[in-house]
C-alpha positions in Angstrom: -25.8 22.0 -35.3 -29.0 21.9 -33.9 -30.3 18.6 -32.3 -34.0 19.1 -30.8 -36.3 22.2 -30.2 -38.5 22.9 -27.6 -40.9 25.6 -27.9 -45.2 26.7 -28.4 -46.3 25.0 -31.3 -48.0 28.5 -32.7 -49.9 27.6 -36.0 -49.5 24.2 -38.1 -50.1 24.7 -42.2 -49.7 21.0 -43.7 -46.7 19.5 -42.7 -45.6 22.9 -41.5 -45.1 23.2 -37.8 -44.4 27.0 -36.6 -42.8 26.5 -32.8 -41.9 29.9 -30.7 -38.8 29.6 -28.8 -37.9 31.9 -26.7 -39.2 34.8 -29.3 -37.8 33.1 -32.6 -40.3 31.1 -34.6 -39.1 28.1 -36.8 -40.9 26.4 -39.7 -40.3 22.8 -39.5 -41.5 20.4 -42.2 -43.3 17.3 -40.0 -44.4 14.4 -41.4 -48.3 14.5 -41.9 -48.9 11.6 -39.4 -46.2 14.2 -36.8 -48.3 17.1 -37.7 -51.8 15.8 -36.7 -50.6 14.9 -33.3 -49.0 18.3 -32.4 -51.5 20.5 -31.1 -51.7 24.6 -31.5 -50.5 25.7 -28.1 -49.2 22.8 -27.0 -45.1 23.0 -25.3 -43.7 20.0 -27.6 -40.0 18.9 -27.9 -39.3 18.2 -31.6 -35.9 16.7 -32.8 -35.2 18.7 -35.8 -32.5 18.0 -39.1 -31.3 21.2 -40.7 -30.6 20.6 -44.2 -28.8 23.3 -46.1 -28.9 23.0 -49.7 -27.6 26.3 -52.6 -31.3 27.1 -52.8 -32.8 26.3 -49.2 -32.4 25.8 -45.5 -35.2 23.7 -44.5 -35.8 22.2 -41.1 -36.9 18.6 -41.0 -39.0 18.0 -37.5 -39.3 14.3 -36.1 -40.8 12.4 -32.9 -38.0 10.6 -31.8 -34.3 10.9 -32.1 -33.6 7.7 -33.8 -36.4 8.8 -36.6 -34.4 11.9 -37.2 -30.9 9.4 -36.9 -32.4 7.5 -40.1 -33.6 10.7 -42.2 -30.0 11.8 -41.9 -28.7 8.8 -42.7 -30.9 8.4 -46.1 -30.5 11.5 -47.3 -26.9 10.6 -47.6 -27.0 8.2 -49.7 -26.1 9.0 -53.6 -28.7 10.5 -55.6 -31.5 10.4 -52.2 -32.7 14.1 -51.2 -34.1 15.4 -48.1 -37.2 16.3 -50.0 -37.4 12.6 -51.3 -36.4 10.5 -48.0 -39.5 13.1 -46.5 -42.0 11.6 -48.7 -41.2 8.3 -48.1 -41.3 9.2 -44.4 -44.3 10.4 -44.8 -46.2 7.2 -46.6 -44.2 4.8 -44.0 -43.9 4.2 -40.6 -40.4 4.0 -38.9 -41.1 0.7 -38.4 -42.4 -0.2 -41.8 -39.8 1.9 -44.1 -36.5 -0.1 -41.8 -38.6 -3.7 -42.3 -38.8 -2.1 -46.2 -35.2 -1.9 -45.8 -34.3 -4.8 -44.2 -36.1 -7.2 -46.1 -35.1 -5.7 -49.6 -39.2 -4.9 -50.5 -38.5 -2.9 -53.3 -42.3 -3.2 -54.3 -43.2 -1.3 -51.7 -41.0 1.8 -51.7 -41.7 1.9 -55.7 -45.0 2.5 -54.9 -44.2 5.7 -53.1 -44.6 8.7 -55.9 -40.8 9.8 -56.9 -39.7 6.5 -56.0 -40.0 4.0 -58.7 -38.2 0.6 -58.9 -34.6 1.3 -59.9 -34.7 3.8 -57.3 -35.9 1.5 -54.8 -33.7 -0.7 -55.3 -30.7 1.5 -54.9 -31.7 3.0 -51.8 -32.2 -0.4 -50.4 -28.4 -1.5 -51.4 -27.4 1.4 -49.9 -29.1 1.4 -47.0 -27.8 -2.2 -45.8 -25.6 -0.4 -43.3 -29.0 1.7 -41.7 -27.4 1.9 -38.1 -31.3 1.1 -36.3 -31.9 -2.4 -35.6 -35.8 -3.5 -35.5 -35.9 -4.5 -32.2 -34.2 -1.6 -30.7 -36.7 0.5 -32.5 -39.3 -1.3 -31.1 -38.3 -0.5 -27.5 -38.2 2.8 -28.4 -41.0 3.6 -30.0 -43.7 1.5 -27.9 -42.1 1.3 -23.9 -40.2 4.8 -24.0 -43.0 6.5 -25.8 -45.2 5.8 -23.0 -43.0 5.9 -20.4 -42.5 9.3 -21.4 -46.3 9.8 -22.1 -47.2 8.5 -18.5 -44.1 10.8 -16.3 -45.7 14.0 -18.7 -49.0 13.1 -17.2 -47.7 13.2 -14.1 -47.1 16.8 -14.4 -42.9 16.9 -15.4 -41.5 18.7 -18.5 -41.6 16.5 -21.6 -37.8 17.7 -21.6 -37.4 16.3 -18.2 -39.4 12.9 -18.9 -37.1 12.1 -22.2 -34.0 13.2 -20.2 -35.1 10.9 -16.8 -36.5 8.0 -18.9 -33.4 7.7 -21.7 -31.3 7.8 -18.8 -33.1 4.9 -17.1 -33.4 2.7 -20.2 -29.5 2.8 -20.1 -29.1 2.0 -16.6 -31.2 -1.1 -17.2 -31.1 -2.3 -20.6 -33.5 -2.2 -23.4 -34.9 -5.4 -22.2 -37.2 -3.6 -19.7 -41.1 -3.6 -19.3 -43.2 -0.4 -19.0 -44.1 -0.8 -15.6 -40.3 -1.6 -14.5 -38.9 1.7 -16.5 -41.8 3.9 -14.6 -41.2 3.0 -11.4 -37.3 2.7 -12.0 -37.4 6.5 -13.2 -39.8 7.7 -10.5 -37.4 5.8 -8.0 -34.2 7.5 -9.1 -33.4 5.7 -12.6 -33.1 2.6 -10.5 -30.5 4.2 -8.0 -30.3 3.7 -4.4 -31.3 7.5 -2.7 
């Protein structure tokens, strides 16, 4: 199973991403919000769903793990496809689809084309057991983005900065500030050297 690529992003076409690696070029569907931040040569670590169907394999591509963690836990779910939990993936946020989900605002998803309000509503029954929590999400997305953003700047491998800053964030907790994670990862992940 494959859990993240890293590789050249070679040509983007809509939400398709082409990314060389190591001489094999993949076609990974991103969201379009993914797509217009990936640039053509760019090096760029995307975490990646594989989703074989009679018909298809299809790669989905995503920014974080935990974005990818909820796109294969919706597509799941009875009667919810890849191709559908993708379009609502692309109209929401990460944020906003899991506070969609958590507060049962069926309005909202109906709104999304392919949705529709029975349909809503079942996906958000049977998503009451989504496995992300707002506020770990939060941390995620906001203090290890740029945590990971700022050590990239500083010249190491985005593989490197994810691998360096996740490892640090679990050595001190979630509740951690931006400033405290750089300088605890710079440092050693907090260690004594």
């Amino acid at each position: 199973m494959l859990y993240a690529l890293e590789g050249k992003v070679i040509e983007k076409k809509d939400v398709h991403v082409f990314l060389s690696v190591n001489g094999l070029v993949f076609d990974i569907l991103v969201t379009p919000t993914f797509a217009e931040k990936l640039e053509v040569g760019t090096i760029k670590l995307i975490y990646v769903s594989m989703v074989i169907s009679e018909e298809n394999v299809a790669l989905y591509g995503f920014k974080t793990p935990q974005e990818r963690d909820i796109f294969n836990y919706l597509i799941r779910l009875q009667g919810i496809g890849p191709n559908l939990v993708f379009r609502i993936m692309s109209a929401l946020s990460v944020e906003e689809l899991v506070e969609c989900l958590e507060k049962g605002d069926t309005k909202r998803l109906s709104q999304i084309k392919g949705v529709g309000a029975k349909r809503a509503e079942r996906i958000i029954f049977e998503a009451q057991g989504l496995p992300v929590k707002a506020g770990e999400r939060r941390l995620e997305e906001s203090v290890r983005s740029k945590a990971i953003s700022a050590l990239v700047s500083l010249g190491l491998r985005e593989q490197d900065a994810v691998n360096l800053i996740d490892k640090t964030i679990k050595s001190m907790g979630k509740s951690v500030s931006l400033e405290e994670l750089i300088k605890a990862a710079l440092g050693g992940s907090g260690e004594d050297n």
